[in-house]
DODRENKE-973915 format. One record per residue (C-alpha): residue number from 1; residue in three letters; x, y, z. Coordinates in nm, 4 decimals, decimal comma, m for minus. Example, Ala and Ser with C-alpha at 12.3 -4.5 7.8 and 13.67 -1.06 7.14 Angstrom:
2
PT  num  residuo  xx  yy  zz
PT  1  ala  1,2300  m0,4500  0,7800
PT  2  ser  1,3670  m0,1060  0,7140
This chain:
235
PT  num  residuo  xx  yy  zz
PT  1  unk  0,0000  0,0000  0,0000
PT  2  unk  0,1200  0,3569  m0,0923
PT  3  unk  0,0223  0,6271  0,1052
PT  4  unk  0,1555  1,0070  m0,0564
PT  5  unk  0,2427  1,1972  0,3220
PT  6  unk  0,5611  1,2557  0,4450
PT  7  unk  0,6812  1,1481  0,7852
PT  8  unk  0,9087  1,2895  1,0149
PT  9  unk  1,0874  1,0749  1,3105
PT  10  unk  1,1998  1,3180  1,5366
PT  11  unk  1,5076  1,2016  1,7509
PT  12  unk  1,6786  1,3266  2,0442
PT  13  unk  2,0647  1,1865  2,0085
PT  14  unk  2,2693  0,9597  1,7481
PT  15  unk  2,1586  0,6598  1,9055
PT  16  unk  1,7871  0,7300  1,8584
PT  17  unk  1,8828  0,8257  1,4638
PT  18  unk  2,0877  0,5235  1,4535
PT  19  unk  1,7802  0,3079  1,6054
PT  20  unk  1,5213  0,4989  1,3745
PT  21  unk  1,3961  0,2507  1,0939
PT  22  unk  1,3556  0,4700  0,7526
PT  23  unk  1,1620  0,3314  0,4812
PT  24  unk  1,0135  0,5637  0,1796
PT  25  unk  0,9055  0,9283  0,2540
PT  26  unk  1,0499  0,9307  0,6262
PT  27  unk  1,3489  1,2010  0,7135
PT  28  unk  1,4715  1,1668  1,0346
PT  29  unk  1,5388  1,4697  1,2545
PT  30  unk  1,8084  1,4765  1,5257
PT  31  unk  1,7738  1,7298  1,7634
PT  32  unk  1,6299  1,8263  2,1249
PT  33  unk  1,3437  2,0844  2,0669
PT  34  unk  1,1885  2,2622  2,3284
PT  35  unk  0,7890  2,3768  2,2746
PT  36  unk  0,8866  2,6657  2,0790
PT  37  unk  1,1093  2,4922  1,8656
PT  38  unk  0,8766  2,2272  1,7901
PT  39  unk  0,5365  2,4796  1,7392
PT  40  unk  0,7768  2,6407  1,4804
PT  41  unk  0,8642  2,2494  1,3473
PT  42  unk  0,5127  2,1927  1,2904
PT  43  unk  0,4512  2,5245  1,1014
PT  44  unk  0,7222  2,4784  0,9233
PT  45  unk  0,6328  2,1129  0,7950
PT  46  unk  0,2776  2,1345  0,7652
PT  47  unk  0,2155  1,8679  1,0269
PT  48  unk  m0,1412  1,7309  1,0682
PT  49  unk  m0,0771  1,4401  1,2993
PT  50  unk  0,1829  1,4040  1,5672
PT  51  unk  0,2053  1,0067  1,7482
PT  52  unk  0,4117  1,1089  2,0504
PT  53  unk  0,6071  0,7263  2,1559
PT  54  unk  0,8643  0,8880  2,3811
PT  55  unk  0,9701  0,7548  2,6588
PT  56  unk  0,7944  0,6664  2,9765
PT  57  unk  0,9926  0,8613  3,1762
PT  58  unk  1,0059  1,1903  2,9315
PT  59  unk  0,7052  1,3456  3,0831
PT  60  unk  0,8430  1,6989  3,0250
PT  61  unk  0,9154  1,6217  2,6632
PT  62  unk  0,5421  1,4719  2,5927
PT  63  unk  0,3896  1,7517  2,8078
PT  64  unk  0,5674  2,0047  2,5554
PT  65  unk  0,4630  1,7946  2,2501
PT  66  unk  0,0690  1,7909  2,3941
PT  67  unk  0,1269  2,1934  2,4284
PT  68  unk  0,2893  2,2548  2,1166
PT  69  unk  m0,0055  2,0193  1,9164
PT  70  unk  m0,2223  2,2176  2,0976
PT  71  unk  m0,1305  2,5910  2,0199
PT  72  unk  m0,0750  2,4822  1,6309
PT  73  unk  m0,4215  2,2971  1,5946
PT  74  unk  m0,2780  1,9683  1,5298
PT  75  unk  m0,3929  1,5905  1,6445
PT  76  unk  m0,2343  1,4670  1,8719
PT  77  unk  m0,1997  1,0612  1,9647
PT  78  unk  0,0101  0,9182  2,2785
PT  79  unk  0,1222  0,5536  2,2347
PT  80  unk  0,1853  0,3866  2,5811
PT  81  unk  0,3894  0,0999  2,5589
PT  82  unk  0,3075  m0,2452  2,7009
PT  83  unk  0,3022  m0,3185  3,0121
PT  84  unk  0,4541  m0,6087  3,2483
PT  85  unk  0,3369  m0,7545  3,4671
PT  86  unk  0,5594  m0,7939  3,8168
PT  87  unk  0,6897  m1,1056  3,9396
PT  88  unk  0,8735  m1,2653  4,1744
PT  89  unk  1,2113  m1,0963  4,2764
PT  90  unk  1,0866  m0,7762  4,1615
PT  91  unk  1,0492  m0,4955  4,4397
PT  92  unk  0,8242  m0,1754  4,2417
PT  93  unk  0,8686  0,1639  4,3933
PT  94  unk  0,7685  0,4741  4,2520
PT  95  unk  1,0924  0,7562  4,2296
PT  96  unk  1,4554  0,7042  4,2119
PT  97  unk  1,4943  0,8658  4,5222
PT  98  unk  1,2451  0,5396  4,6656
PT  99  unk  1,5070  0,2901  4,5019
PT  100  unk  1,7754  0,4640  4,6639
PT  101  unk  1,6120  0,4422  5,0211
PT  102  unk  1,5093  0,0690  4,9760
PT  103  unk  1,8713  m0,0109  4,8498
PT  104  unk  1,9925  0,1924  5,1885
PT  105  unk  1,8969  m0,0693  5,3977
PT  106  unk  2,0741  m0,3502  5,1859
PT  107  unk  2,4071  m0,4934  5,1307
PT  108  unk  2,5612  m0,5896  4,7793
PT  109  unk  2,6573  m0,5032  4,4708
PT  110  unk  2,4432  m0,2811  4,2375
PT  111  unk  2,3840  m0,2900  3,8898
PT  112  unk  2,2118  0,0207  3,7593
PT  113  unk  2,0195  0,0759  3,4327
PT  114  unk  1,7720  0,3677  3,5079
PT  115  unk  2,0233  0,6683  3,2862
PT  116  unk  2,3025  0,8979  3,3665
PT  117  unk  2,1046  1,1621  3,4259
PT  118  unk  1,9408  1,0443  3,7511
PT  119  unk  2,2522  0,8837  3,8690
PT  120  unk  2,3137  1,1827  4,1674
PT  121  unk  2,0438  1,0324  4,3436
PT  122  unk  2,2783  0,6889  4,4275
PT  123  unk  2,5799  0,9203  4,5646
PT  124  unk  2,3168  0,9680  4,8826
PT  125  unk  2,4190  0,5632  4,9140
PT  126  unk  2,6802  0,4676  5,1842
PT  127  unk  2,9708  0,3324  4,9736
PT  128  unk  2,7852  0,4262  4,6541
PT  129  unk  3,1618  0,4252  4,4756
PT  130  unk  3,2024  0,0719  4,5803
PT  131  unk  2,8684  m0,0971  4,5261
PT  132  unk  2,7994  0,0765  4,2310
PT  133  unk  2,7882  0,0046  3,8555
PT  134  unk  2,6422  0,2531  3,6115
PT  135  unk  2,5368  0,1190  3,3013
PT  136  unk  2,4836  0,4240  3,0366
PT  137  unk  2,5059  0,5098  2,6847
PT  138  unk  2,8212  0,5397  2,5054
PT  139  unk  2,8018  0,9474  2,4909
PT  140  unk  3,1009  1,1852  2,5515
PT  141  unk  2,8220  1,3790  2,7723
PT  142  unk  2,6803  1,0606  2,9435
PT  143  unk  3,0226  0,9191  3,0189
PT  144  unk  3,1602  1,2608  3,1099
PT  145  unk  2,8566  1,3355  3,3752
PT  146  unk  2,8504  0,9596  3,5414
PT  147  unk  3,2566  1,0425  3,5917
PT  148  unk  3,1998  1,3528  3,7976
PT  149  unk  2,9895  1,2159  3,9893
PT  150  unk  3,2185  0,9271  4,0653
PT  151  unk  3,1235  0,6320  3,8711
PT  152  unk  3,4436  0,5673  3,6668
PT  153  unk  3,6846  0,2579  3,6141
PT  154  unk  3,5042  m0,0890  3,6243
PT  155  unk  3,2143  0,0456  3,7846
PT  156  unk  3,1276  0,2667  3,4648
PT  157  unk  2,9612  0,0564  3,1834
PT  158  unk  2,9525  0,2805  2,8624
PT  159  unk  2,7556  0,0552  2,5774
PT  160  unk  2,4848  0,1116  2,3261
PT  161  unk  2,1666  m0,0830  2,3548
PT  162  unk  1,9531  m0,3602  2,2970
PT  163  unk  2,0624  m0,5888  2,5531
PT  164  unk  2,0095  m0,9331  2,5245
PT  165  unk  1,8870  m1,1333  2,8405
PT  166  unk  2,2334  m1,2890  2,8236
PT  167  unk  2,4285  m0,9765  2,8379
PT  168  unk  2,2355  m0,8983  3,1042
PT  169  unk  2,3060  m1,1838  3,3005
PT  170  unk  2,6566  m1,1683  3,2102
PT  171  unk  2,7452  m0,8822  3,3905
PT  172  unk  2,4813  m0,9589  3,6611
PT  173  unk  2,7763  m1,2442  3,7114
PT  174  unk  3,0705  m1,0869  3,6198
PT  175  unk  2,9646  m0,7642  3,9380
PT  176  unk  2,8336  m0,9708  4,1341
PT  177  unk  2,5308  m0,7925  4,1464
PT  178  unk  2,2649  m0,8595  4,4268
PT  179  unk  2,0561  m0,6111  4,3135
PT  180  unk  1,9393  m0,4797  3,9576
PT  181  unk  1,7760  m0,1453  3,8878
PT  182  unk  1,5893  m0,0442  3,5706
PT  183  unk  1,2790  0,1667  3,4772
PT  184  unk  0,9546  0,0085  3,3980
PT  185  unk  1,0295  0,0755  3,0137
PT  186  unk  0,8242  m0,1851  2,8950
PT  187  unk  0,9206  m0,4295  2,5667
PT  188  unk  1,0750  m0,1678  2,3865
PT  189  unk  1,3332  m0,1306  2,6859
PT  190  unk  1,4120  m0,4732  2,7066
PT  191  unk  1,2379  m0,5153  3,0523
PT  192  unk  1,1742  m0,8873  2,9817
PT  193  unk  1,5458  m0,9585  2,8934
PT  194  unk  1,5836  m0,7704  3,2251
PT  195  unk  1,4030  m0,9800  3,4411
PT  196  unk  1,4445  m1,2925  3,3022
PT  197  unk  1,8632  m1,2314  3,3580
PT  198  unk  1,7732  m1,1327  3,7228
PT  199  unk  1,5755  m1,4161  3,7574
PT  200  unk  1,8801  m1,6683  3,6601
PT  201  unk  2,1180  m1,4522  3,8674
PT  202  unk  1,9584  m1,4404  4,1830
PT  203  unk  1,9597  m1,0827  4,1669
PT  204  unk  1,6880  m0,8560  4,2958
PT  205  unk  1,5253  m0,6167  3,9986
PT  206  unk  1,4047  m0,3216  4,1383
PT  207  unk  1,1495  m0,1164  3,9336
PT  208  unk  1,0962  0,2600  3,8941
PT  209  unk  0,7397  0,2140  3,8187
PT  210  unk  0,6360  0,4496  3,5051
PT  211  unk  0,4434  0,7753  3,5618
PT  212  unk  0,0604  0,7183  3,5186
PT  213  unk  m0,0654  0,8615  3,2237
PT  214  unk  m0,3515  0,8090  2,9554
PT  215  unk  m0,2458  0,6752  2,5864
PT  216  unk  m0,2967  0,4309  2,3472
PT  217  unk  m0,1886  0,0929  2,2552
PT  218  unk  0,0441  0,0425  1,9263
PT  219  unk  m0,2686  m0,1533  1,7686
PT  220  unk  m0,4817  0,1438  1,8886
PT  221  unk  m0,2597  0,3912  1,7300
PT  222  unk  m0,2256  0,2155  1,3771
PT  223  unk  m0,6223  0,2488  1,3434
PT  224  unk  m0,6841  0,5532  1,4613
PT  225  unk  m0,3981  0,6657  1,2596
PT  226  unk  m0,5646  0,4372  0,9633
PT  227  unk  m0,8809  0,6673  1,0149
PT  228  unk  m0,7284  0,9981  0,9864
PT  229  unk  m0,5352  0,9156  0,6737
PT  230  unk  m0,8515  0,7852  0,5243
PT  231  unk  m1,0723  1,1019  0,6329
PT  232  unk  m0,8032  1,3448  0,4893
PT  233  unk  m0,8238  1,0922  0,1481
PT  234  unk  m0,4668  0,9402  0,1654
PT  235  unk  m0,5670  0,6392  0,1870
């Protein structure tokens, strides 16, 4: 089926271009944009449908895509991604700063998946430098911020994603770990390879739970974006 729009993946870093699949009349654009930015992206363009699948956690980002589909007139669709279900070994709390508390009261190594941007929060841990190990993307800036904070040597882990259950469990090993902290990401984030290698490791996975928030499915968002191509007749 052809179907004459154009379609722009907006990005945020290399990785997310890198990840982006392209396939006939899709650009990809690499860039942060803040509501301005983006209200003048979607004059610019002529954008008449936005489906905002960022992240989770990125609730300033989708609260300036909402605004910025708002003040230009255009739809607006936000697709959720799956959700999973807990099980056993998995502790769910609700904020970083809940993880950190939880893991106060604990002994072990740490393996830790939730971004370098939240990692100031684990510095409030007794021997943080010691029972530590940052996992983060292989950025100059992520690499550069977990280092001044103090995550550096064999307790920095600088790779580029997906992660397979059995890299997961690999390191799980290979640290020690006793616990394992990650963000309720869903399938996208790999929170089944996640569990499953905590699981087989006899580590603990402890879950930032994702913010509540009201969304679509990815089967919900291909129809209803189905029915807005074929009420503007491209379809």
């Amino acid at each position: 089926m052809h179907i004459p729009v154009h379609v722009y993946v907006s990005v945020a870093t290399e990785y997310g271009e890198a990840s982006a699949a392209v396939c006939e009349n899709t650009e990809v654009v690499r860039g942060r944009m803040d509501q301005e930015q983006m209200q003048s992206f979607l004059r610019e363009k002529q954008i008449t449908l936005v489906i905002d699948a960022t992240h989770p956690f990125a609730r300033i980002v989708t609260e300036n895509i909402r605004e910025a589909c708002r003040a230009e007139a255009v739809a607006y669709i936000r697709c959720l991604r799956e959700s999973r279900e807990p099980a056993e070994g998995c502790v769910f709390v609700e904020s970083i700063a809940e993880a950190v508390t939880y893991l106060e009261e604990t002994t072990g190594n740490i393996l830790l998946t939730t971004g370098s941007k939240e990692l100031q929060e684990y510095t409030r841990l007794k021997e943080f430098r010691s029972r530590c190990y940052a996992r983060v993307l292989s950025t100059k800036e992520a690499v550069e911020k977990s280092i001044g904070l103090g995550f550096e040597g064999k307790h920095l882990i600088a790779m580029q994603g997906p992660y397979s259950e059995e890299l997961n469990l690999a390191m799980l090993k290979h640290i020690n770990a006793a616990y394992f902290v990650t963000k309720e990401s869903g399938g996208a984030g790999g929170f089944e390879e996640k569990k499953k290698a905590a699981q087989k490791a006899g580590a603990e996975l402890i879950v930032i739970a994702r913010p509540k928030e009201e969304g679509k499915s990815l089967q919900e968002v291909k129809k209803l974006m189905e029915e807005f191509l074929a009420k503007e007749n491209l379809l």
